[in-house]
FIBADREN-106005 format. One record per residue: residue number from 1; residue in three letters; x, z, y of N, C-alpha, C in turn. Coordinates in pm, 1 decimal. Layout:
FIBADREN-106005
NUM; ALA; X; Z; Y; X; Z; Y; X; Z; Y .
...
END
This chain:
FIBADREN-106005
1; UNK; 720.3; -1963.6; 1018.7; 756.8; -1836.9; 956.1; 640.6; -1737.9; 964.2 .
2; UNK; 619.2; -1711.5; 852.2; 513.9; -1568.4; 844.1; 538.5; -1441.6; 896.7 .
3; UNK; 471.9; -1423.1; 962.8; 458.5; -1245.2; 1015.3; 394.0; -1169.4; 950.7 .
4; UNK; 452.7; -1056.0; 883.5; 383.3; -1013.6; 782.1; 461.5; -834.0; 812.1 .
5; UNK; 299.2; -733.5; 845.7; 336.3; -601.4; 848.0; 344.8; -545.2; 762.0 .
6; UNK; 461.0; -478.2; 678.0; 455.9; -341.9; 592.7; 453.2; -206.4; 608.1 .
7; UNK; 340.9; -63.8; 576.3; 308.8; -15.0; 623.6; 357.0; 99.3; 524.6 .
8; UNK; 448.5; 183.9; 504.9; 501.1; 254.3; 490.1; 483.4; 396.6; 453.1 .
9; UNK; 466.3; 536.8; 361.3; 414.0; 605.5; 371.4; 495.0; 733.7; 332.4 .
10; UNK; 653.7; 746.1; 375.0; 754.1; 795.1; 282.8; 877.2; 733.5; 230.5 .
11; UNK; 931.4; 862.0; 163.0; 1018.6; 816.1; 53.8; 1018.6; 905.0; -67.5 .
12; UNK; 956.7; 813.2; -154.5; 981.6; 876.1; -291.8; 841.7; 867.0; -334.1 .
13; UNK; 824.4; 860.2; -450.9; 705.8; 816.8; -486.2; 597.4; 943.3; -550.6 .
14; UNK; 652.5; 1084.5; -558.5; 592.5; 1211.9; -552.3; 529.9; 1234.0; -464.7 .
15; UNK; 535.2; 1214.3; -326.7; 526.3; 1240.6; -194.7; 510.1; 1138.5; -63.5 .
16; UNK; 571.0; 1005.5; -106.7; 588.7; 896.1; 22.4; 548.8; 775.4; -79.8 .
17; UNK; 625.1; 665.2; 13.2; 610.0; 549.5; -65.6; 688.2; 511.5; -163.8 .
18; UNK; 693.6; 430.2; -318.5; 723.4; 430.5; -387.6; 833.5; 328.6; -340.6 .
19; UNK; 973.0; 401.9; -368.3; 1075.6; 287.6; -317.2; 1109.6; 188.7; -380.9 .
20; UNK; 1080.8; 191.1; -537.7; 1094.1; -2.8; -656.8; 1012.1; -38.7; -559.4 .
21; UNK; 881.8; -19.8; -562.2; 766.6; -99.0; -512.4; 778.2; -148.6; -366.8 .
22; UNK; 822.1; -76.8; -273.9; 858.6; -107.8; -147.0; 971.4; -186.3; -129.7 .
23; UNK; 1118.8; -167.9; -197.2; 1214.9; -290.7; -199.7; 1148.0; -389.3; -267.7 .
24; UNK; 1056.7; -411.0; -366.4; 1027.7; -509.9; -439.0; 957.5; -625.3; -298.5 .
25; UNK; 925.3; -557.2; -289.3; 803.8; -627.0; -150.7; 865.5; -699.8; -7.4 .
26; UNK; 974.6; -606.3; -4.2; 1062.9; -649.8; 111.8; 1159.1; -749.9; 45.4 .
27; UNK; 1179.8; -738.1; -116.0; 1259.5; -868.8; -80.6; 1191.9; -963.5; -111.4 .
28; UNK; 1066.8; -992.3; -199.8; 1013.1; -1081.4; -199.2; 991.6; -1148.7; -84.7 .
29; UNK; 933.3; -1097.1; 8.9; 875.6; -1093.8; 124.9; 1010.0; -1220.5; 202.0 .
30; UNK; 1156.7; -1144.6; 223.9; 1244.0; -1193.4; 241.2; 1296.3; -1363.0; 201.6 .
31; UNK; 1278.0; -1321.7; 92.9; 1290.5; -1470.8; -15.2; 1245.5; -1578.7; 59.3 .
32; UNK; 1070.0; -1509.2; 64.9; 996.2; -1652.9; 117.9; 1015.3; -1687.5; 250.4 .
33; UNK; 1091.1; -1601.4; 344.4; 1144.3; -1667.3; 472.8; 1035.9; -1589.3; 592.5 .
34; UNK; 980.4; -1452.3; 531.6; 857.1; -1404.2; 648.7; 945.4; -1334.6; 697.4 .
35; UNK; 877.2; -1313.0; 846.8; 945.8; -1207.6; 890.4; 849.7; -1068.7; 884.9 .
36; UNK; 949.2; -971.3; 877.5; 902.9; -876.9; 822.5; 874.9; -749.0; 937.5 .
37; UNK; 785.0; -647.7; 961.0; 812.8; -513.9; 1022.0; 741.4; -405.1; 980.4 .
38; UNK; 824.4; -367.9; 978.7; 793.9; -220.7; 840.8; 699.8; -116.4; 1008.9 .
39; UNK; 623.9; -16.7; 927.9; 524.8; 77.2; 1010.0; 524.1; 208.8; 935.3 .
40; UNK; 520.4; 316.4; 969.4; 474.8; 421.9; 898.7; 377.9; 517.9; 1032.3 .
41; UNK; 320.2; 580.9; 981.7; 273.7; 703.8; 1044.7; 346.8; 847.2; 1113.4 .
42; UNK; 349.3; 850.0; 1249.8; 430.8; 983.5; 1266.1; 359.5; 1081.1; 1286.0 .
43; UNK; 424.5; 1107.5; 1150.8; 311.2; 1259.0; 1133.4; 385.9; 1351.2; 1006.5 .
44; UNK; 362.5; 1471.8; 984.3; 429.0; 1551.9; 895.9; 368.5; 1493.5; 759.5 .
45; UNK; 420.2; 1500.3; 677.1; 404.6; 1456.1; 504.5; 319.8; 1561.3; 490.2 .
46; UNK; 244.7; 1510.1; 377.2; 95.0; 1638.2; 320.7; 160.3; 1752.1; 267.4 .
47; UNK; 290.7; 1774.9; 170.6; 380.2; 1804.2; 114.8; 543.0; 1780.5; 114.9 .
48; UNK; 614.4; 1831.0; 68.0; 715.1; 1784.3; 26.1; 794.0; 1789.1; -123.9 .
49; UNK; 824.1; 1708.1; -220.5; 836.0; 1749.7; -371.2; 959.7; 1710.8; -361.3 .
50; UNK; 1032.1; 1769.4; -484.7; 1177.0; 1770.8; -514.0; 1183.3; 1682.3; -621.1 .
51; UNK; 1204.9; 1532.5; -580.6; 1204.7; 1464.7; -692.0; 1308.0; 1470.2; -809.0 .
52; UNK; 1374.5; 1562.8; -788.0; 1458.8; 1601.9; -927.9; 1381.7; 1723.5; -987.4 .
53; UNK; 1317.6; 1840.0; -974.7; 1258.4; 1857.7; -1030.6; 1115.9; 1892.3; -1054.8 .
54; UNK; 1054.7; 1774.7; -971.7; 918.2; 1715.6; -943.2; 805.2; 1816.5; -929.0 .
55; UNK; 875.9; 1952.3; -851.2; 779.0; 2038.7; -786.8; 787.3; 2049.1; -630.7 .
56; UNK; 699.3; 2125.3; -572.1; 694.0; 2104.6; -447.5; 742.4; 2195.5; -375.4 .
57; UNK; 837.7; 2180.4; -260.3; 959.3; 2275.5; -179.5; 842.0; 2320.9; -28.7 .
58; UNK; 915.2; 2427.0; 50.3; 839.1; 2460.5; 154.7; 921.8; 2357.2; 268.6 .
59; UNK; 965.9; 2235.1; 224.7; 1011.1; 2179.8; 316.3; 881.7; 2112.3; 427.2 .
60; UNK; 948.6; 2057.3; 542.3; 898.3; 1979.7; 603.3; 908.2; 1829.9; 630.5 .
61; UNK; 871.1; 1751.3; 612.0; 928.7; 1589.8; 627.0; 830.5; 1551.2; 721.4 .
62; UNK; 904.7; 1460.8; 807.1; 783.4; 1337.2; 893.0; 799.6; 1239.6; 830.2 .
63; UNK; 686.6; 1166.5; 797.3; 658.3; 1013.8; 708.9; 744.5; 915.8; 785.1 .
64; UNK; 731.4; 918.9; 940.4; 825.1; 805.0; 982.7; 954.3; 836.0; 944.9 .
65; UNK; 991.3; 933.1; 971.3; 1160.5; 962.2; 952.8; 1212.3; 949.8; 811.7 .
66; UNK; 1100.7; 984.6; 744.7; 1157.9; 924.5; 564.5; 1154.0; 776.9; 548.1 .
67; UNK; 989.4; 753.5; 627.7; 1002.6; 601.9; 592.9; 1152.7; 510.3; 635.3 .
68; UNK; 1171.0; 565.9; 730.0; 1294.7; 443.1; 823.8; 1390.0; 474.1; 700.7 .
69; UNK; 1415.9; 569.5; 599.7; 1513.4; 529.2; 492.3; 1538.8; 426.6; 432.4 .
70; UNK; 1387.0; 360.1; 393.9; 1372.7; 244.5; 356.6; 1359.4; 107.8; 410.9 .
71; UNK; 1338.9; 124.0; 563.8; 1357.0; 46.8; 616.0; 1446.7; -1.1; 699.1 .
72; UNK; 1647.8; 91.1; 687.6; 1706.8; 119.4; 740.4; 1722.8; 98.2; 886.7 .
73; UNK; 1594.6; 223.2; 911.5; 1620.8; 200.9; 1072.6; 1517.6; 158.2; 1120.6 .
74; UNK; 1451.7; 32.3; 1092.3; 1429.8; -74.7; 1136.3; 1258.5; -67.3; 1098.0 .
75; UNK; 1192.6; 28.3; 1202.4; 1044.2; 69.3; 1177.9; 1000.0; 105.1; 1313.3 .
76; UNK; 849.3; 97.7; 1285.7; 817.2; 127.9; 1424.0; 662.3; 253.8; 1388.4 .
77; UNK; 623.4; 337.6; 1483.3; 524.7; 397.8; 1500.3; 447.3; 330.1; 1413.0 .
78; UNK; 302.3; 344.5; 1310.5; 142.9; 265.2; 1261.3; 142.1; 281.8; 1364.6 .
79; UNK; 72.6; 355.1; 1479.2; 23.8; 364.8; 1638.6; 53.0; 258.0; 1727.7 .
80; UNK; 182.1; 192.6; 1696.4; 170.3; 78.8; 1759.6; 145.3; -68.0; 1709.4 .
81; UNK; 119.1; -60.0; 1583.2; 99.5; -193.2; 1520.5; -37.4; -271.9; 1568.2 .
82; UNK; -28.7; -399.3; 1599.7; -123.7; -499.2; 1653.4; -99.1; -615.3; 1566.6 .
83; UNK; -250.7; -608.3; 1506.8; -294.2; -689.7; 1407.0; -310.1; -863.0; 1473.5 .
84; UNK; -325.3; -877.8; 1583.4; -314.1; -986.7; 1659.2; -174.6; -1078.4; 1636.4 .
85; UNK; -60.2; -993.5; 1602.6; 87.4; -1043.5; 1592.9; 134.5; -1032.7; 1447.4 .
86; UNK; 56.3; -1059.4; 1348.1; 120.2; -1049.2; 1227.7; -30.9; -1167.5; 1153.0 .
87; UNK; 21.8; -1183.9; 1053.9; -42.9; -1312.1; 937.5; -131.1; -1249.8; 843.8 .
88; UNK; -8.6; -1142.1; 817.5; -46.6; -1079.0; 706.0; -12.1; -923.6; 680.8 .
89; UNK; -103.9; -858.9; 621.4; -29.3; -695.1; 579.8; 3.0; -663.1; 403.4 .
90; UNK; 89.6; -556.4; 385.0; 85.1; -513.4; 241.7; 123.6; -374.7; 287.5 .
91; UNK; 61.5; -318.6; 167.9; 98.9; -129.6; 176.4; 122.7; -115.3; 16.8 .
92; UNK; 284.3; -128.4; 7.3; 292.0; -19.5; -105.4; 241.2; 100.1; -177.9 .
93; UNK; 259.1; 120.4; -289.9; 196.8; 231.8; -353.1; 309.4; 393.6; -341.2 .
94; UNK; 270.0; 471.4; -440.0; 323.3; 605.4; -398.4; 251.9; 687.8; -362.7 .
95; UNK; 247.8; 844.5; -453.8; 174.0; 916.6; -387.4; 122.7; 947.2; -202.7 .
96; UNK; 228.7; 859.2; -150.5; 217.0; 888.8; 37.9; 80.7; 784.5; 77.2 .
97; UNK; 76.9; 679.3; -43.1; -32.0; 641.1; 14.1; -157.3; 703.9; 5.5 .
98; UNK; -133.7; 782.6; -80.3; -281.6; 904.0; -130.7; -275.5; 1054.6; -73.4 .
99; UNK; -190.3; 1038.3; -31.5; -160.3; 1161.5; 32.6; -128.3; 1159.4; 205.6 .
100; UNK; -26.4; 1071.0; 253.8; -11.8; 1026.8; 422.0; -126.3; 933.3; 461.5 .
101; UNK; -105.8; 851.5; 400.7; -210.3; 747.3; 477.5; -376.7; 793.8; 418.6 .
102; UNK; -386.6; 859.7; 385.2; -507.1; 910.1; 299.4; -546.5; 1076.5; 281.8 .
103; UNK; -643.5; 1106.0; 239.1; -626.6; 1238.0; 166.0; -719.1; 1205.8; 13.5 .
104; UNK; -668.9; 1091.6; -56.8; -688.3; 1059.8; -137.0; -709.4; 1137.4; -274.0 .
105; UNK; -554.9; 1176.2; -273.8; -485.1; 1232.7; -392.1; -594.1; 1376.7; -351.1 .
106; UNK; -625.4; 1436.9; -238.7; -688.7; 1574.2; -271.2; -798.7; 1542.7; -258.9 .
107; UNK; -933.1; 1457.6; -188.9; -1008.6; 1474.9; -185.8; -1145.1; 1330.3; -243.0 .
108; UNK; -1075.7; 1303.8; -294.1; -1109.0; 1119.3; -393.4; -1161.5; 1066.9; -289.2 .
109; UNK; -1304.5; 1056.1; -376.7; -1393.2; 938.8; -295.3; -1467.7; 1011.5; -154.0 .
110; UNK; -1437.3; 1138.7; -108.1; -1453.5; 1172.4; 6.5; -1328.3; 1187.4; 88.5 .
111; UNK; -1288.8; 1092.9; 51.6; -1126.1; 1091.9; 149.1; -1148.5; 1061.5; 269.2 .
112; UNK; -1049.4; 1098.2; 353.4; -1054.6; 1051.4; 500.7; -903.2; 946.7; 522.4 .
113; UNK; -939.3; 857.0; 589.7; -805.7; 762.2; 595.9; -734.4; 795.7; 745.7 .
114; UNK; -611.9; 717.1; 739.0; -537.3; 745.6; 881.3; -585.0; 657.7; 1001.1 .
115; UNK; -635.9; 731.4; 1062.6; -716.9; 625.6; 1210.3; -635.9; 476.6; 1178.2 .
116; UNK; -501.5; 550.5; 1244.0; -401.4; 385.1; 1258.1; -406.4; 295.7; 1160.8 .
117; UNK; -396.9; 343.2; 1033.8; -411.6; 222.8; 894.8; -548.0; 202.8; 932.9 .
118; UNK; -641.6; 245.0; 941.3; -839.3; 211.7; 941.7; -830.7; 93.3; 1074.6 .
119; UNK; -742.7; 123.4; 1163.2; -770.4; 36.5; 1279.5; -716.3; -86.7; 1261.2 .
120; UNK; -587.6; -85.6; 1191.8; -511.7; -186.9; 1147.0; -593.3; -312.0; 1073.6 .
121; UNK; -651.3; -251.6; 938.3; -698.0; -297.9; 840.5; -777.7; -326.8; 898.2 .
122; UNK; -923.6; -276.2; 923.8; -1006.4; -322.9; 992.2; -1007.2; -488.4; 1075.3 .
123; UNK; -845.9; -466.7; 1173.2; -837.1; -569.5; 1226.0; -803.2; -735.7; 1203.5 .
124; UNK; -737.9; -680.5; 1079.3; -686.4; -765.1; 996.0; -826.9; -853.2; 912.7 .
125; UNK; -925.0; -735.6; 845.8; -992.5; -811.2; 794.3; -1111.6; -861.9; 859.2 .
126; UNK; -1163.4; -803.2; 985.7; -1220.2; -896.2; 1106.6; -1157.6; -1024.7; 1099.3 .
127; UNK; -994.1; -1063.1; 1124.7; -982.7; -1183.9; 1173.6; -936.1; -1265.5; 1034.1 .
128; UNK; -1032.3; -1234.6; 886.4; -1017.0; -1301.7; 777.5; -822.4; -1324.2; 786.3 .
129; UNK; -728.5; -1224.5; 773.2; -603.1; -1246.1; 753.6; -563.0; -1146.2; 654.5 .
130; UNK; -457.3; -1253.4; 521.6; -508.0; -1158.1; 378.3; -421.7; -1023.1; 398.6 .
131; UNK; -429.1; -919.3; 257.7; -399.6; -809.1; 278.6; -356.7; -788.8; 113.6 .
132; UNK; -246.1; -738.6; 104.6; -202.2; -689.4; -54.4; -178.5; -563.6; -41.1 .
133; UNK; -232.6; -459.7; -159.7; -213.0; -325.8; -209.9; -124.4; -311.3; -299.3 .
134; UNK; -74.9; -203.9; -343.5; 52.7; -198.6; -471.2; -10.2; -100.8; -500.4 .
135; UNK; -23.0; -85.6; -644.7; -18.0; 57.8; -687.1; -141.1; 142.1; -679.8 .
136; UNK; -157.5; 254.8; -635.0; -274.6; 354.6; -620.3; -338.3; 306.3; -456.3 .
137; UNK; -230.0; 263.4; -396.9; -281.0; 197.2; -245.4; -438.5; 123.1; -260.6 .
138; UNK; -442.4; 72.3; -334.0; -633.9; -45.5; -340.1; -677.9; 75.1; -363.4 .
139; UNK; -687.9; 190.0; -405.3; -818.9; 270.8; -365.9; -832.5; 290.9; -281.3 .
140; UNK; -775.3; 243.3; -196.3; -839.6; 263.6; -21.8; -892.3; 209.2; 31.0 .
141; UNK; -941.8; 95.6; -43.1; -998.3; -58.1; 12.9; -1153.2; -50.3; 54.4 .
142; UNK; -1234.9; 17.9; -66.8; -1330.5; 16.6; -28.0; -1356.1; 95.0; 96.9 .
143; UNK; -1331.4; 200.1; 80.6; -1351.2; 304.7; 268.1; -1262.0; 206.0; 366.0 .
144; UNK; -1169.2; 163.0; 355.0; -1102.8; 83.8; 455.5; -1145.3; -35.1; 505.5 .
145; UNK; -1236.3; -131.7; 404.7; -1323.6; -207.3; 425.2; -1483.0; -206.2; 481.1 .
146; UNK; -1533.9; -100.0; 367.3; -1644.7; -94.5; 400.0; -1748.9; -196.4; 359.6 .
147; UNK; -1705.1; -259.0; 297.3; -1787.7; -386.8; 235.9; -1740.6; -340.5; 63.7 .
148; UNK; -1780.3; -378.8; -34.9; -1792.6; -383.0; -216.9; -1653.3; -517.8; -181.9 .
149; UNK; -1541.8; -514.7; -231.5; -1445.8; -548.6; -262.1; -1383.3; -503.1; -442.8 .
150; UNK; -1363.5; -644.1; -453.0; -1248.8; -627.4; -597.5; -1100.8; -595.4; -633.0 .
151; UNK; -1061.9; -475.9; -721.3; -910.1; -443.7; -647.3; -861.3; -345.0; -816.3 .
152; UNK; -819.5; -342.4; -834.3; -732.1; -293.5; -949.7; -626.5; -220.5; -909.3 .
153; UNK; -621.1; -91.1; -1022.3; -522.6; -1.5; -1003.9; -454.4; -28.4; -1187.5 .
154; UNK; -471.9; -110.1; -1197.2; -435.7; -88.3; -1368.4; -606.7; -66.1; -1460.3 .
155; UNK; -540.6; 46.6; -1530.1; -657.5; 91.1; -1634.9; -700.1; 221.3; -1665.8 .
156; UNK; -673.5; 275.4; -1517.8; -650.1; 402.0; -1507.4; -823.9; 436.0; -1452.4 .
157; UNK; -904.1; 510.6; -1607.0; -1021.5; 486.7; -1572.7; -1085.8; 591.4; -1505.2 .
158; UNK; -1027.8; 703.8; -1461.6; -1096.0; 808.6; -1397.8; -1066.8; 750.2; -1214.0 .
159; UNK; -962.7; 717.6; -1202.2; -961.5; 664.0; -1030.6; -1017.2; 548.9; -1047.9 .
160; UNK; -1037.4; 438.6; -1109.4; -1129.4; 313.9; -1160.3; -1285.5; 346.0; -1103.1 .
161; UNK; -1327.5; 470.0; -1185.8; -1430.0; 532.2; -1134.5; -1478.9; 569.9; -1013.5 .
162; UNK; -1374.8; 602.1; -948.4; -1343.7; 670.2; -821.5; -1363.5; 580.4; -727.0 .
163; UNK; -1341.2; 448.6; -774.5; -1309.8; 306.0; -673.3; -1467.5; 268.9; -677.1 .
164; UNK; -1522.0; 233.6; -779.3; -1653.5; 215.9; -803.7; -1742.8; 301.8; -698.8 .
165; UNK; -1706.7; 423.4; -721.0; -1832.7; 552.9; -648.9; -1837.8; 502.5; -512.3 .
166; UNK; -1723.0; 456.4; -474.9; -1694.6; 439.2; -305.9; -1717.9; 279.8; -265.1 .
167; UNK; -1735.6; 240.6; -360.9; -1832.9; 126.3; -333.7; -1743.2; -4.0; -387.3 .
168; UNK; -1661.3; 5.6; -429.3; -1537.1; -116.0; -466.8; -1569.0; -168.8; -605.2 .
169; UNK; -1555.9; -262.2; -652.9; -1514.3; -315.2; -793.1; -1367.8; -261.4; -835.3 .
170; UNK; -1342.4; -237.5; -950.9; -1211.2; -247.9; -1052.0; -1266.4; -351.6; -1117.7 .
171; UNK; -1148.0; -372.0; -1136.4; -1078.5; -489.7; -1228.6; -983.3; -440.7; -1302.3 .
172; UNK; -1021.9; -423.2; -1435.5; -878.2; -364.9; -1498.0; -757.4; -523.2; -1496.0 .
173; UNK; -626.1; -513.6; -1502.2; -530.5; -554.0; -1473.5; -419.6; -527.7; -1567.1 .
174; UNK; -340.0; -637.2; -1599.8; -191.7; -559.7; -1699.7; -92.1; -577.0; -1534.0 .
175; UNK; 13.2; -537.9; -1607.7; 111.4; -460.6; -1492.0; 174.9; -650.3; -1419.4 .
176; UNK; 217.5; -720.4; -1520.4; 219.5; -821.8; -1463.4; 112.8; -906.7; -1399.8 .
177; UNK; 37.4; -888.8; -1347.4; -75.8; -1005.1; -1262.2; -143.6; -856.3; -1173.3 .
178; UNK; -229.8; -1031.5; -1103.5; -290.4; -942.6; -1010.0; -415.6; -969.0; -975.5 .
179; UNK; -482.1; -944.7; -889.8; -617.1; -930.4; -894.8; -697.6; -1001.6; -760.1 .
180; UNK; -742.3; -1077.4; -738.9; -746.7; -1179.7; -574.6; -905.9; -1164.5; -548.6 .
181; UNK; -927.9; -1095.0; -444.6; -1061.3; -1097.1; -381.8; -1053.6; -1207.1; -283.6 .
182; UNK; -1114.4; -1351.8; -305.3; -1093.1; -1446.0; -223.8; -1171.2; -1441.6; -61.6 .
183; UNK; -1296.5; -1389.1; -111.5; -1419.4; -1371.5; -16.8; -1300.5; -1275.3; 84.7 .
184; UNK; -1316.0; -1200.6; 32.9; -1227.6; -1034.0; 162.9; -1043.4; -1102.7; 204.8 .
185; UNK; -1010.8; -1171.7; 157.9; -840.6; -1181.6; 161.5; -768.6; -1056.5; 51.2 .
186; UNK; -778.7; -1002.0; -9.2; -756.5; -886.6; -41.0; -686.1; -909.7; -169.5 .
187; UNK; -515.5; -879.4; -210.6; -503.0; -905.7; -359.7; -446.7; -760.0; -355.5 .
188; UNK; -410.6; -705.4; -493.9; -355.8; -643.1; -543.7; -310.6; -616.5; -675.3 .
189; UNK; -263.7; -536.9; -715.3; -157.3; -536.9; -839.6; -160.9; -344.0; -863.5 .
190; UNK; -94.3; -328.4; -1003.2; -89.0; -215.9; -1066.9; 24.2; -128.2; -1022.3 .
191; UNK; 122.9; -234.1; -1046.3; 285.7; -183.1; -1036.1; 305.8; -36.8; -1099.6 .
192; UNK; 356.1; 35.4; -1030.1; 374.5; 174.7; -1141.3; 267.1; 272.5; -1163.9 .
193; UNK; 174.6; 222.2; -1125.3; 28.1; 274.9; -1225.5; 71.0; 216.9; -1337.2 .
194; UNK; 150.4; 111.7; -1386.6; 136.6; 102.2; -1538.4; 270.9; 49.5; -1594.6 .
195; UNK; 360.8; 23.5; -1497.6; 499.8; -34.2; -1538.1; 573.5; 109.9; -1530.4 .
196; UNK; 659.4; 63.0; -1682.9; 744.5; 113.5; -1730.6; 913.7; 120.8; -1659.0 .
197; UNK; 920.2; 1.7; -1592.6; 1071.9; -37.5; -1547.4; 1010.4; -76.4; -1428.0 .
198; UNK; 1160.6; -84.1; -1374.3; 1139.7; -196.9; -1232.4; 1133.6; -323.2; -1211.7 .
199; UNK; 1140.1; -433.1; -1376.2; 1105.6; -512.9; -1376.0; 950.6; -524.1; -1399.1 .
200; UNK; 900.0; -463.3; -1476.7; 752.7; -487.4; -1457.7; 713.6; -473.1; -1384.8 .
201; UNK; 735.1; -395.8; -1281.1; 706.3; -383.1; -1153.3; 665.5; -491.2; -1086.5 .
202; UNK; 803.8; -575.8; -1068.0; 857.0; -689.5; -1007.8; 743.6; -819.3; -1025.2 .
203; UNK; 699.9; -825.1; -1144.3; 664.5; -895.0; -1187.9; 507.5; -957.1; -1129.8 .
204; UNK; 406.3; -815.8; -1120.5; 281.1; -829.7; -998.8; 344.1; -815.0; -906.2 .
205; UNK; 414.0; -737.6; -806.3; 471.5; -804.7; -674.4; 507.2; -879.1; -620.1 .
206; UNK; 577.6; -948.8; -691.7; 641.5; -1126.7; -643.1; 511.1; -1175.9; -667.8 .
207; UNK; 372.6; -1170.3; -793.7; 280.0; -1277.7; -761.8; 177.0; -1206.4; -618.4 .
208; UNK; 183.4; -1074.4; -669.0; 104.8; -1090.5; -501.5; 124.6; -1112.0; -360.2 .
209; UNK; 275.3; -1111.3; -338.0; 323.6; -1143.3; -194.6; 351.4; -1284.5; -191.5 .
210; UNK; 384.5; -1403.1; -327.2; 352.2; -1501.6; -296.9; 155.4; -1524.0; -296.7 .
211; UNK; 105.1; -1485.0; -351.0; -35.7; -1535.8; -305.4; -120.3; -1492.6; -197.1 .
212; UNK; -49.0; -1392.0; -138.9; -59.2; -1301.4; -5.7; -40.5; -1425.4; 91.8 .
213; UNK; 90.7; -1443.0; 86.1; 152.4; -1593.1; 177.2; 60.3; -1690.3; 188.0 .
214; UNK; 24.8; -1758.8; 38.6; -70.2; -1832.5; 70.2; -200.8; -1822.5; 125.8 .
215; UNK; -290.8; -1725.3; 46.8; -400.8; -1697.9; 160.0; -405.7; -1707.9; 324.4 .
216; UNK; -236.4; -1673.1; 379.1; -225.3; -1648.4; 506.5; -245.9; -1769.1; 571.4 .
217; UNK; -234.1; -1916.0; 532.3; -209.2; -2085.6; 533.3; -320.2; -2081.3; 620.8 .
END
């Protein structure tokens, strides 16, 4: 059975992690028989938006306490995650990944990442064990890596750009497929950078968490 960490950044895809994209992942994930443990960051959200009417409230949210929505319950501290006890990682998309785990969304290619995800990742790709992005999440690859990696957000050519400056390849991508850096372990997919429904969604997620799996072999 695969051990495989999901790393969490919210709820809601204005502000946290994108929840199609995050159930998509957990049940795939499920399907294939891994076991799963969800992670988020405890720490206050960059913001908080009213996803009904998609402006931003003077609320306060902690990323873990939204995240465990989605993971009913069933999450632990990033701070304690050890890359030694898992196969494999994936980080959903959602503004939280550009915004919690990042300061992406405000400050691009001079972003600063979250120690705990940098330590994580890092560790992961030291011990060559693969890694899938969803969504706006692969722009983090190159600073998170640190090596020129290949990674797709769709066709979205101004953050495309953005990926490039910081040292990464794009790959433009349609919403169904995905994109496999064999050298790094590294796949990723568009998902609602360019899907319309939650089946298109579905569609690069199930291939990247099955080829996630396999890399892990």
């Amino acid at each position: 059975m695969k051990r495989v960490a999901v790393v969490l950044s919210g709820c809601g895809f204005l502000d946290g992690a994108e929840i199609h994209e995050s159930v998509l992942a957990l049940l795939a994930l499920d399907r294939a028989g891994a076991q799963v443990t969800c992670f988020a960051p405890d720490q206050p959200q960059a913001h908080v938006v009213n996803h009904f009417t998609g402006q931003p409230t003077s609320e306060s949210r902690n990323v873990l306490t939204e995240s465990a929505r989605i993971a009913r319950g069933k999450i632990q501290p990033l701070s304690q995650a050890d890359a030694s006890l898992f196969d494999a990682l994936i980080v959903p998309g959602g503004f939280g990944a550009a915004k919690n785990l990042s300061s992406f969304a405000f400050e691009g290619a001079e972003c600063t990442i979250n120690p705990d995800l940098a330590r994580l990742v890092k560790a992961m790709h030291q011990s060559s064990k693969p890694m899938g992005f969803i969504c706006i999440a692969p722009a983090l690859l190159p600073k998170l890596l640190g090596v020129p990696v290949r990674v797709t957000i769709g066709n979205d050519i101004d953050t495309a750009e953005v990926i490039d400056a910081m040292g990464g390849e794009h790959v433009t991508c349609p919403v169904d497929d995905i994109v496999v850096d064999e050298e790094q372990k590294v796949v990723t997919t568009p998902a609602y950078m360019l899907a319309q429904s939650i089946s298109e969604a579905a569609q690069g997620i199930e291939k990247l968490v099955a080829r996630v799996l396999v890399l892990s072999e």
